[in-house]
C-alpha positions as CSV (number, residue, x, y, z in Angstrom):
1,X,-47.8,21.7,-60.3
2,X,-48.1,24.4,-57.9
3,X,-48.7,23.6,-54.2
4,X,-50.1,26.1,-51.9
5,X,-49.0,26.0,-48.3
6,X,-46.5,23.4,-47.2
7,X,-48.0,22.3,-44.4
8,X,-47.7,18.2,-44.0
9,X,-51.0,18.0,-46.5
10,X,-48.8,20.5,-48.8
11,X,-45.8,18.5,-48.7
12,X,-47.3,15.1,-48.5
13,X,-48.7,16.3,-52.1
14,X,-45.5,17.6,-53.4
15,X,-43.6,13.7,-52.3
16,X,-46.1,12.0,-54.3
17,X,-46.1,14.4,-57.3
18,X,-42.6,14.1,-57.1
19,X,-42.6,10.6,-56.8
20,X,-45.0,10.8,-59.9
21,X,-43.0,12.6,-62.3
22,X,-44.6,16.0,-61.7
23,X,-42.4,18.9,-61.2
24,X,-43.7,20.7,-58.4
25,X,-43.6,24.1,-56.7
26,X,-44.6,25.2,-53.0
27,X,-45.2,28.6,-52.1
28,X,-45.5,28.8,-48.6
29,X,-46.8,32.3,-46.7
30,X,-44.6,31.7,-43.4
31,X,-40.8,30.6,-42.6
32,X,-40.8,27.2,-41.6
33,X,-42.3,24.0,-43.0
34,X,-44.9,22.0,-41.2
35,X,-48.0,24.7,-40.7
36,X,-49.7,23.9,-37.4
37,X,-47.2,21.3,-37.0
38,X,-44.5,23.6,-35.6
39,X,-42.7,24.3,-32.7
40,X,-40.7,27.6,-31.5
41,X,-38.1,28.9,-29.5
42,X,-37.2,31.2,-26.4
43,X,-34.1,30.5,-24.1
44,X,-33.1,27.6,-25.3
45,X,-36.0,25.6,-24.7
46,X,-37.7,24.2,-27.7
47,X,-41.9,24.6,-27.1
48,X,-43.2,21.7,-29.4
49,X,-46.8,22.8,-30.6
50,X,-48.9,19.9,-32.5
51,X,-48.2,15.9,-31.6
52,X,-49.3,14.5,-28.6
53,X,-49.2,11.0,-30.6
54,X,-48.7,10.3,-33.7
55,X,-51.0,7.4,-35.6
56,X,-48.4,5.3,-38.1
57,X,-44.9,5.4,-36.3
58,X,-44.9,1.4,-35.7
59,X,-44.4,-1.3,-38.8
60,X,-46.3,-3.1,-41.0
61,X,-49.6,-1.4,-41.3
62,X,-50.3,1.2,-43.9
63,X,-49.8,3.9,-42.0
64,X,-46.6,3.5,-41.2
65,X,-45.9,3.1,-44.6
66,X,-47.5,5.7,-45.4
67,X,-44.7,8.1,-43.0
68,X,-42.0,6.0,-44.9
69,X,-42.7,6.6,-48.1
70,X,-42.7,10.7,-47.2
71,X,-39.9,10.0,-45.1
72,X,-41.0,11.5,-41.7
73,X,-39.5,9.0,-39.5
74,X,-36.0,8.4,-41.1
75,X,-33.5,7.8,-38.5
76,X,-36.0,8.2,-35.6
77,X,-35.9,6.9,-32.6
78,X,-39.8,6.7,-30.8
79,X,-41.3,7.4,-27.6
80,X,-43.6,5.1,-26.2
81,X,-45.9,5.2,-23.1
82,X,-47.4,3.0,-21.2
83,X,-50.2,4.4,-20.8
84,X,-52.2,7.0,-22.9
85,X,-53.2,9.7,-20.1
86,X,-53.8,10.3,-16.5
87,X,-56.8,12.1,-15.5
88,X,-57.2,13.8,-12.0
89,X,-60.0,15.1,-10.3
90,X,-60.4,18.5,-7.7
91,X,-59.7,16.2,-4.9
92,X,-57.1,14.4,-6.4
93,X,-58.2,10.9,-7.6
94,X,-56.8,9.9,-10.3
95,X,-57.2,7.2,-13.1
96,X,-54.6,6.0,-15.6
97,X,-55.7,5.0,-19.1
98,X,-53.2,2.3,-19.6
99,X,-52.9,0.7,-22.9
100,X,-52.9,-2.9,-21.9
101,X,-56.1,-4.3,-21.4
102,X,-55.1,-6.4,-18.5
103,X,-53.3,-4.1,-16.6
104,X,-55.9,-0.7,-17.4
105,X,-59.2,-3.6,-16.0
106,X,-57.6,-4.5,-13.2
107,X,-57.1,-0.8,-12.2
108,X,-60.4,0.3,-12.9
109,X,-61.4,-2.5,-10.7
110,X,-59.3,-1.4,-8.1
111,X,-60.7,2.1,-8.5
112,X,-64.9,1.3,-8.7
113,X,-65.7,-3.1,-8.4
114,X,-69.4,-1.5,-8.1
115,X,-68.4,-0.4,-12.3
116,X,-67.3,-3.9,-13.2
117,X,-69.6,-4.4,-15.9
118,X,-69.1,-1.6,-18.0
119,X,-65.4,-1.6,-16.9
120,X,-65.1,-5.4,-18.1
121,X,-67.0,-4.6,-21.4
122,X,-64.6,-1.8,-22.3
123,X,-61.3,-3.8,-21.6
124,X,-63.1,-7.0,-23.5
125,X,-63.5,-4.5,-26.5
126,X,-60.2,-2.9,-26.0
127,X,-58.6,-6.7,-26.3
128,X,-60.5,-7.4,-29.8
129,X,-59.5,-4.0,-31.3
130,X,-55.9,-5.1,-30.7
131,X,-56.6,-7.7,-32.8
132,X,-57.4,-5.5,-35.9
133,X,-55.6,-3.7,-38.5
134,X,-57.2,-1.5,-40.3
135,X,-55.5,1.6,-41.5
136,X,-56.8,2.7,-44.6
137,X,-54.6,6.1,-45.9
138,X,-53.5,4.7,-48.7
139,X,-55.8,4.8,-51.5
140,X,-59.1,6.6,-51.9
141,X,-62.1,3.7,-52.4
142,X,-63.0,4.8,-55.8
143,X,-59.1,4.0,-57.2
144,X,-58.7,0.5,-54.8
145,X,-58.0,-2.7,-57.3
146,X,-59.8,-5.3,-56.6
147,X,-57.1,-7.1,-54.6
148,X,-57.1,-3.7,-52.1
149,X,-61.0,-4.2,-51.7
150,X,-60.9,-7.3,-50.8
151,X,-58.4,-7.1,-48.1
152,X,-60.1,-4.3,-46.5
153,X,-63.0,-6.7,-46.6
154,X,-61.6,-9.3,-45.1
155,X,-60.3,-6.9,-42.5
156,X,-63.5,-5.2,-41.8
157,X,-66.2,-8.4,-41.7
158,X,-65.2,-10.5,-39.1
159,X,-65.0,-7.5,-36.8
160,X,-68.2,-5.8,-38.6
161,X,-70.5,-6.0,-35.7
162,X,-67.9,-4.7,-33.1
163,X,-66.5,-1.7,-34.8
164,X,-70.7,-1.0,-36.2
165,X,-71.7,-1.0,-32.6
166,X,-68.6,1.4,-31.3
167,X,-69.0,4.0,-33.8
168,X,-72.9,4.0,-33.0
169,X,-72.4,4.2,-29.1
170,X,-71.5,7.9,-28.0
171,X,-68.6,8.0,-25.2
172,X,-71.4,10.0,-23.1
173,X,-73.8,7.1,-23.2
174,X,-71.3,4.8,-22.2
175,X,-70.2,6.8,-19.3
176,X,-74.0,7.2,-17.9
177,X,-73.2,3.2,-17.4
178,X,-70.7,4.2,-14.2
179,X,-71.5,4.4,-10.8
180,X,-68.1,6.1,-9.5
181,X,-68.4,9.6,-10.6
182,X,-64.6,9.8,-11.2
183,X,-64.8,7.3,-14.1
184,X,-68.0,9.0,-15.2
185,X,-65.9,12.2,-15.7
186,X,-62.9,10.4,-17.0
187,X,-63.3,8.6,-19.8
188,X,-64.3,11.3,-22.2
189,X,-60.7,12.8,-21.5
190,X,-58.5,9.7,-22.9
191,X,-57.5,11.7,-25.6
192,X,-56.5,15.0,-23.0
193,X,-59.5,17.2,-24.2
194,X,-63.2,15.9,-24.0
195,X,-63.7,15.3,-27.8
196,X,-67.4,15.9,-26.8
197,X,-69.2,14.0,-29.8
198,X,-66.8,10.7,-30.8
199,X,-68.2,7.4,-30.2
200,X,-66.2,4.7,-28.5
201,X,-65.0,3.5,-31.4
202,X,-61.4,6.0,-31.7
203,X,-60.9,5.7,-28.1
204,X,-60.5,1.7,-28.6
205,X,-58.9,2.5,-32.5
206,X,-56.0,5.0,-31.2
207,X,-55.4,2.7,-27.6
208,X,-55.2,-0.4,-29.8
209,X,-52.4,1.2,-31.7
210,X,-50.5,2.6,-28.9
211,X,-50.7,-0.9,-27.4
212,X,-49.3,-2.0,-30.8
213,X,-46.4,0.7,-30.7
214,X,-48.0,2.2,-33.3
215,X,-49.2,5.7,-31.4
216,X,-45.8,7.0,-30.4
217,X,-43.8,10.5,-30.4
218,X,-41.0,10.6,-32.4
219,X,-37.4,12.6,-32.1
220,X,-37.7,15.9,-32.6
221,X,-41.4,16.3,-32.4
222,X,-43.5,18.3,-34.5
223,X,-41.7,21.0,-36.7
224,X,-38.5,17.8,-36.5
225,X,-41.7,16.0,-38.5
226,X,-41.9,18.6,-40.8
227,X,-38.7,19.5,-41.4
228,X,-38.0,15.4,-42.6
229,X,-40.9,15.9,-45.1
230,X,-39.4,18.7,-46.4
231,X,-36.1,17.1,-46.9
232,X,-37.8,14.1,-48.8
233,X,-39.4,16.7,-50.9
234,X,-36.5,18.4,-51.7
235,X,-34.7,14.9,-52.5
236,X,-36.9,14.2,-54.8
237,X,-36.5,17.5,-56.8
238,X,-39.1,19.8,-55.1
239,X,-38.6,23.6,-54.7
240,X,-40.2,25.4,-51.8
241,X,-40.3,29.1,-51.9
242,X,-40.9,30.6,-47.9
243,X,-42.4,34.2,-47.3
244,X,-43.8,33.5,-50.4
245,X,-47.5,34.8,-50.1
246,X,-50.1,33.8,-52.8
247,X,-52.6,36.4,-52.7
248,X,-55.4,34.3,-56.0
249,X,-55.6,31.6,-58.0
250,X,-55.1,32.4,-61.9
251,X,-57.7,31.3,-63.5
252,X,-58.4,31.3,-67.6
253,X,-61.8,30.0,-68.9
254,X,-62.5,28.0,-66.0
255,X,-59.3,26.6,-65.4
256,X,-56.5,27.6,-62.9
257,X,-53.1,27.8,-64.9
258,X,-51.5,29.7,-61.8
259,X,-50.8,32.1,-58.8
260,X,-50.4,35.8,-57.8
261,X,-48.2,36.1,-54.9
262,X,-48.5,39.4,-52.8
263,X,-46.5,42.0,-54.3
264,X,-47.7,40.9,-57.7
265,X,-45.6,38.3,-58.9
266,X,-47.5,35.3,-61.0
267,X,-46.1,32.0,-61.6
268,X,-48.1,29.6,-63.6
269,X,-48.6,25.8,-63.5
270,X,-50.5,23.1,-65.6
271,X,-52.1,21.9,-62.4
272,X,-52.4,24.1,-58.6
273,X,-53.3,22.2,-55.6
274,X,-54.2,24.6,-52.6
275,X,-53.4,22.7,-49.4
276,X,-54.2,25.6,-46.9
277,X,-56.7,27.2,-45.0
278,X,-60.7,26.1,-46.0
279,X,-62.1,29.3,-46.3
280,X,-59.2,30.9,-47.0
281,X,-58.9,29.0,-50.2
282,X,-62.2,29.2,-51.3
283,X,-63.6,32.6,-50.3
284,X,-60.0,34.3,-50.9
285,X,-57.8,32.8,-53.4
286,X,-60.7,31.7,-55.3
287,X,-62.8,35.0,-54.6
288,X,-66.3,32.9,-54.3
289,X,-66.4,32.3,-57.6
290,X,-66.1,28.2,-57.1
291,X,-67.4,25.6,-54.8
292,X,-69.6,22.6,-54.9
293,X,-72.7,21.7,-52.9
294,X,-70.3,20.1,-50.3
295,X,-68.2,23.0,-49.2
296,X,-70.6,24.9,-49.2
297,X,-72.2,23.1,-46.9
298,X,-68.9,22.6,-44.5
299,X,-68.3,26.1,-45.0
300,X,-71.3,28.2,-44.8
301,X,-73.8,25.3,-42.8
302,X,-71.5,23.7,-40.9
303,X,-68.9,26.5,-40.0
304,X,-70.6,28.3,-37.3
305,X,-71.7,25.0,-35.3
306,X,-69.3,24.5,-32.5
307,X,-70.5,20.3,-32.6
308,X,-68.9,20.0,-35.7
309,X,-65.9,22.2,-35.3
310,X,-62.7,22.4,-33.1
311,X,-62.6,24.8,-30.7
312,X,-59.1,27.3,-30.8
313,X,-56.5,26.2,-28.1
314,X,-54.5,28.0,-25.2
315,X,-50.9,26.5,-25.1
316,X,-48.8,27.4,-21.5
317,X,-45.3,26.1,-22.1
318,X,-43.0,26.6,-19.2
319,X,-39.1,26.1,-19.1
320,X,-37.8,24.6,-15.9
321,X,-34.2,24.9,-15.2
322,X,-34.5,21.3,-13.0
323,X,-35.3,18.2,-14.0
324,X,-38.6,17.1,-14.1
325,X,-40.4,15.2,-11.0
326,X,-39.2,11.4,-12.3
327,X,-42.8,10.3,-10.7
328,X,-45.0,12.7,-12.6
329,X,-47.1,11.2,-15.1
330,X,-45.8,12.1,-18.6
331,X,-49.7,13.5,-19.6
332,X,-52.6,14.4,-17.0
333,X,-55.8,15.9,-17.3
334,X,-57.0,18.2,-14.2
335,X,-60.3,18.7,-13.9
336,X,-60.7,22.0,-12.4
337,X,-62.7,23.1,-9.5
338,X,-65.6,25.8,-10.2
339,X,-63.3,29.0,-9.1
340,X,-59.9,27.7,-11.1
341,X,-62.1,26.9,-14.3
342,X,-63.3,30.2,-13.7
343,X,-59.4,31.7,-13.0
344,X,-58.4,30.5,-16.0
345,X,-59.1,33.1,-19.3
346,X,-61.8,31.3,-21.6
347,X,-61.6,27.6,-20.4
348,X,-64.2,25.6,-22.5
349,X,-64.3,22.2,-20.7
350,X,-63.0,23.1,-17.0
351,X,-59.7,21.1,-17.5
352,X,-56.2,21.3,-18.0
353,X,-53.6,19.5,-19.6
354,X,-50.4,19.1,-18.0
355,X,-47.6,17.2,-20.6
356,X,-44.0,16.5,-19.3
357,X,-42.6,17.1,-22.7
358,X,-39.2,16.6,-21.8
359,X,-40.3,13.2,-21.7
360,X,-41.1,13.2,-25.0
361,X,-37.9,13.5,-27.2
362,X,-34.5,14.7,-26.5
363,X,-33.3,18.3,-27.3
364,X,-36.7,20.1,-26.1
365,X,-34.6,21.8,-23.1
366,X,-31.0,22.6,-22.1
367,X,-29.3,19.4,-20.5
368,X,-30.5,19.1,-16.3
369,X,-33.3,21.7,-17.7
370,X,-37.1,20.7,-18.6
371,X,-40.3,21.8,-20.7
372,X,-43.9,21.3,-19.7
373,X,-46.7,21.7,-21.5
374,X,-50.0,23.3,-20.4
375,X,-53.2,23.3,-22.8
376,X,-57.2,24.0,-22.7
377,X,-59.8,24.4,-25.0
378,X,-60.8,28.1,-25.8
379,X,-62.8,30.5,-27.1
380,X,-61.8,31.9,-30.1
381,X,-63.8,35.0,-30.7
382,X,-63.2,36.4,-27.0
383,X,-59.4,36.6,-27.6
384,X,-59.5,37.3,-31.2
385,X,-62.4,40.0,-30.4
386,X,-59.8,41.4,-27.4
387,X,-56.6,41.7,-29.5
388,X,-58.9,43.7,-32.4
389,X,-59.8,46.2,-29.7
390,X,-57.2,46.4,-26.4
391,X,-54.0,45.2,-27.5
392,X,-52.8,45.9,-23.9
393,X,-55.9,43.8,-22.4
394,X,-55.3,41.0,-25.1
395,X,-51.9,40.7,-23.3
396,X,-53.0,41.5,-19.9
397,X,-55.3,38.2,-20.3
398,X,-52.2,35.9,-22.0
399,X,-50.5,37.0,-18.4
400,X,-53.4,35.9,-16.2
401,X,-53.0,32.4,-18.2
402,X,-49.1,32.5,-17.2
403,X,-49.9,33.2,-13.8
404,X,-52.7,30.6,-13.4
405,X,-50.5,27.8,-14.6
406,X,-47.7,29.0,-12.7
407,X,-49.8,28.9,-9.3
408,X,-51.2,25.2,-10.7
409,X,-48.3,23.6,-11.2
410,X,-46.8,25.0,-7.8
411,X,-50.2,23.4,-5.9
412,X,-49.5,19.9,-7.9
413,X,-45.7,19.8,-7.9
414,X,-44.5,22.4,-4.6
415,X,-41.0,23.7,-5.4
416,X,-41.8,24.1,-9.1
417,X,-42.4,27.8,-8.8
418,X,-38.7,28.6,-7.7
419,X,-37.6,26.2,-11.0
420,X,-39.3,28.4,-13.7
421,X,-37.6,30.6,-16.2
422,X,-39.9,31.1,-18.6
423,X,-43.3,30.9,-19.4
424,X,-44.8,31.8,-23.2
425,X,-48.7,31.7,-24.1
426,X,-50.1,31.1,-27.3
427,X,-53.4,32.0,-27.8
428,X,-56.0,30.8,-30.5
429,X,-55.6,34.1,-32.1
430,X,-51.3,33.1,-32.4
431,X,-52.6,29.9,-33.9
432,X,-54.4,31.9,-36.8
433,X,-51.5,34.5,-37.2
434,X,-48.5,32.2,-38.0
435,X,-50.7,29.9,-39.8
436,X,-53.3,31.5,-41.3
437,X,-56.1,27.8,-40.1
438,X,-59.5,29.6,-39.5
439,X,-60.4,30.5,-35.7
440,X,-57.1,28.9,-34.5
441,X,-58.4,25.4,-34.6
442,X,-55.3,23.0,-35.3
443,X,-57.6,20.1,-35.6
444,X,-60.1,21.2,-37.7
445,X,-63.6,19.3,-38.5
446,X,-64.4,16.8,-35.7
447,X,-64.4,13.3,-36.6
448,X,-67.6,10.7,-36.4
449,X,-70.0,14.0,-37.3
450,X,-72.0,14.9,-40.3
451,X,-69.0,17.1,-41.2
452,X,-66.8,13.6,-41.8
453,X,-69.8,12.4,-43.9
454,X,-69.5,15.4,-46.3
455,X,-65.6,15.2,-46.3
456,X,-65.7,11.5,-47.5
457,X,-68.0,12.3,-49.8
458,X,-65.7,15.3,-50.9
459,X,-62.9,12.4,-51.6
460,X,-64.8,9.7,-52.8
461,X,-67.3,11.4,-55.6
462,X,-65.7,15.0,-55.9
463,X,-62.3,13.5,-56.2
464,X,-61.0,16.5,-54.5
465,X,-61.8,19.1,-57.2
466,X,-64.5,21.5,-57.2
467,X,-67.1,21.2,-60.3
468,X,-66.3,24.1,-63.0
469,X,-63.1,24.3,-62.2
470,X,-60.2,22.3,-63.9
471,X,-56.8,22.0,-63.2
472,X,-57.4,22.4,-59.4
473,X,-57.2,20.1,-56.3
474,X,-58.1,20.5,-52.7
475,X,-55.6,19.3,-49.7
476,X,-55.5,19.4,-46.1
477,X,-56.9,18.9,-43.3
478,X,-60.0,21.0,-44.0
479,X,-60.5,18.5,-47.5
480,X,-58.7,15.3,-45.8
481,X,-60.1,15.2,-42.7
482,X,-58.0,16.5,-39.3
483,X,-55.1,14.4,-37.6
484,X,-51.9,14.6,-39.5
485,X,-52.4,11.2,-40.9
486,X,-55.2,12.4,-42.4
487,X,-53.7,15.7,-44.0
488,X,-50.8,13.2,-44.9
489,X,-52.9,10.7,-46.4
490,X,-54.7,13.8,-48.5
491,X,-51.7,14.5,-50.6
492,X,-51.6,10.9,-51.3
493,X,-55.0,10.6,-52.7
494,X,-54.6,13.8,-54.7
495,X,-51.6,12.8,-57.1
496,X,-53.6,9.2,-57.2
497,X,-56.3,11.0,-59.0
498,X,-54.6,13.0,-60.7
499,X,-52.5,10.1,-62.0
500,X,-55.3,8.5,-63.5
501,X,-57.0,11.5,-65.3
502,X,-53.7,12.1,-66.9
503,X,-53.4,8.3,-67.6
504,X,-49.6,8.2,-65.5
505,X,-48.7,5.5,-63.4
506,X,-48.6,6.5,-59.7
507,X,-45.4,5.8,-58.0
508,X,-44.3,5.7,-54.1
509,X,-41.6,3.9,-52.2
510,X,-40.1,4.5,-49.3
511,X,-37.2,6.9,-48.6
512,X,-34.1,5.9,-48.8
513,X,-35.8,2.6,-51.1
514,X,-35.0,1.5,-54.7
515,X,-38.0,0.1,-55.9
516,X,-41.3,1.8,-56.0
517,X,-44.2,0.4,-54.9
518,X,-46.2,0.6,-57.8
519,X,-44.0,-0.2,-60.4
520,X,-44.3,1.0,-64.4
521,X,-42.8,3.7,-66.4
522,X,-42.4,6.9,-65.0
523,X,-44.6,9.2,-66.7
524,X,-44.6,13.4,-67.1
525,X,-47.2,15.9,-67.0
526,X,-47.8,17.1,-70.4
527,X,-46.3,20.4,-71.1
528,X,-47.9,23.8,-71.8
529,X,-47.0,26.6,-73.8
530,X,-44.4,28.6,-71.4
531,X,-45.9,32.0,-70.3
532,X,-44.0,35.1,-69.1
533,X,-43.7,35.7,-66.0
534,X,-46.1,39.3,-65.9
């Protein structure tokens, strides 16, 4: 098998392959592992780029397993906060979204006892989420046994009602219900950004979990993530080939048997699995030639409609060489006044995110030194469109963001501005040019939209292929859905099919375990006639 990209989806694929009795191949077009879950350096200081939580680091639930099995938290400590986010108006009220039911009600009482209904609804439906478990990244519906169904049933219909009439009520709606204009604002920003179209319903999912433990930030953050991934897959046998470009898809009589890297080079594969870029895979390495009635529809319908997709982010980082203020929240949301959402270069949602990071994990700065982390919603096209034309203006507009946040953070925290060394910008355009994701959006499709109907329907009746086309799979987060769990969870369901069309027993355990999961008698892909390399 050849993988294409070894980003988590890309890696997560090569594990279970692996796992599977599949020899695998990644070729990778960059010089790290991880994709969009990366991080970088400059002056010592580590600038961590993708996790703000991550969904599966507690026990006993199938996402946590899940990680396990592909080895991503082995021999990791995890952070754990109290509450998820702080969010903090022009006139400085605040509100802290604290994970505990009790505690988070009898603040917002504190804050608004005019809001006590909806308040008291919200913390009531917050206290029967806790009480579910329902993480289902395991196994695609159409491959669940019986016994699998039936536990997710008896999961899911005692609770039917509640989690029916959260996915059906928008966050927006909700808020209308609030007389203090400060929790009006607020609640859309739980999750940092305004998410703009969820429902209630992943508000109470992800608090639940971090309540649970099970929504923490693990040692050595994002490209620490990757980089454990990539030593299970390398444990297990996998190769991974870095600055390694593929350019097409080989494909013979309808069927891919391999890939052209640039340069020229082809290797060839009984089975290629692209786990990159959407559009990239299908109107690049595929030339147009193949799709199916749902990717063209996410593609070419559902592309261009900013409801349905992420916008690009703006990431500040700024090294400190003091410690950080020990009473600053570790996360707040700002939400800006009219002339500093206008100061700041192509600010979507008139906010700011301000993330201690330091707080996070060990080894992000120097010891006594610090890293924050400073992040908005932007417009893609503006800075990609600037950088095309006036490279000099493109960077004249990344130093207006360095000198907005420096200016911020010295109103919110005075005595900060003496304390900074360095401060490096990462536009939506950076996004696209280490990674390659279209329009620099590291999240992808949004979630609870007609764009996550077509995706499940991708998984579930497509099985991840496209129709004419054999010996080729789809991974990632633009086939799996966005959140790492979800990119993870894609590899997963892609050797799982392609176990049973081959008629091998799928195998996963955890790392460092003796005993697979699914136990049987370790199959191999059958071989082909060996080619030349041309």
């Amino acid at each position: 098998m050849i993988v294409i990209g070894a980003g988590i989806g890309g890696l997560s694929t090569g594990c279970y392959a692996q796992m599977s009795g599949a020899e695998t191949r990644i070729f990778e077009r960059h010089v790290l592992p991880g994709g969009c879950c990366t991080a970088w350096s400059r002056q010592d200081y580590v600038f961590d780029y993708c996790i703000e939580w991550l969904t599966g680091t507690g026990r006993n639930n199938d996402a946590a397993r899940l990680w396990r099995e592909l080895g991503a938290l082995d021999g990791k400590t995890v952070a754990n906060f109290e509450m998820f986010n702080t969010v903090t108006d022009e006139t400085g009220r605040s509100v802290t979204f604290y994970n505990d039911p009790d505690r988070l009600e009898a603040h917002l009482l504190e804050l608004s006892p005019a809001d006590a209904r909806p308040i008291r609804a919200f913390c009531r439906d917050l206290r029967r989420f806790i009480g579910i478990n329902l993480y289902p990244f395991l196994t695609p519906p159409p491959l669940q046994s019986p016994r699998e169904k039936l536990a997710m049933l008896r999961t899911v219909l005692p609770s039917f009602v509640l989690l029916w009439r959260t996915a059906v009520t928008r966050m927006e709606t909700f808020c209308a219900r609030f007389q203090d204009p400060l929790l009006r604002r607020a609640f859309p920003f739980i999750f940092f950004q305004d998410h703009e179209v969820f429902p209630l319903l992943p508000y109470l999912f992800n608090m639940a979990s971090a309540y649970h433990l099970n929504a923490g930030f693990p040692q050595g953050g994002s490209l620490g993530l990757a980089r454990s991934v990539e030593e299970r897959y390398l444990g297990l046998g996998g190769r991974v080939d870095y600055r390694a470009r593929v350019e097409r898809v080989l494909v013979e009589n309808d069927r891919a048997i391999g890939v052209e890297l640039r340069g020229g080079e082809r290797h060839y594969a009984d089975h290629v699995v692209s786990a990159c870029d959407g559009a990239t895979t299908l109107q690049g390495l595929l030339g147009g030639r193949y799709s199916s009635p749902k990717t063209e529809k996410l593609f070419t319908d559902m592309a261009e409609q900013p409801d349905l997709l992420y916008p690009g982010v703006v990431s500040a980082f700024v090294g400190l060489k003091d410690e950080l203020d020990p009473a600053a929240r570790h996360s707040t949301t700002y939400l800006l006044s009219e002339a500093d959402a206008k100061a700041l270069p192509g600010c979507l949602q008139n906010s700011l995110v301000v993330q201690m990071r330091s707080r996070y994990s060990d080894g992000f700065a120097p010891p006594g030194k610090s890293v924050v982390h400073c992040t908005y919603f932007s417009d893609y096209a503006s800075w990609k469109e600037l950088r095309r034309t006036d490279r000099k203006a493109y960077w004249a507009r990344k130093q207006e963001v360095a000198d907005f946040v420096r200016g911020f953070l010295e109103r919110h925290h005075p005595g900060i501005g003496q304390a900074i060394e360095v401060v490096d910008v990462a536009s939506p355009t950076t996004t696209e040019r280490y990674t390659g994701v279209r329009g620099g959006s590291i999240l992808g499709w949004k979630s609870f939209t007609p764009a996550d109907d077509v995706i499940t329907g991708l998984i579930n009746k497509d099985r991840m292929r496209l129709p004419g086309l054999a010996g080729f799979s789809l991974a990632g987060q633009w086939f799996g859905g966005g959140s790492l769990i979800r990119a993870a969870a894609s590899g997963r369901f892609v050797t799982q099919y392609l176990c049973r069309d081959l008629g091998l027993e799928f195998r996963a355990w955890e790392s460092g375990g003796t005993e697979p999961w699914h136990p049987g008698k370790l199959g191999r892909l059958p071989q082909l006639e060996a080619r030349r390399v041309r």
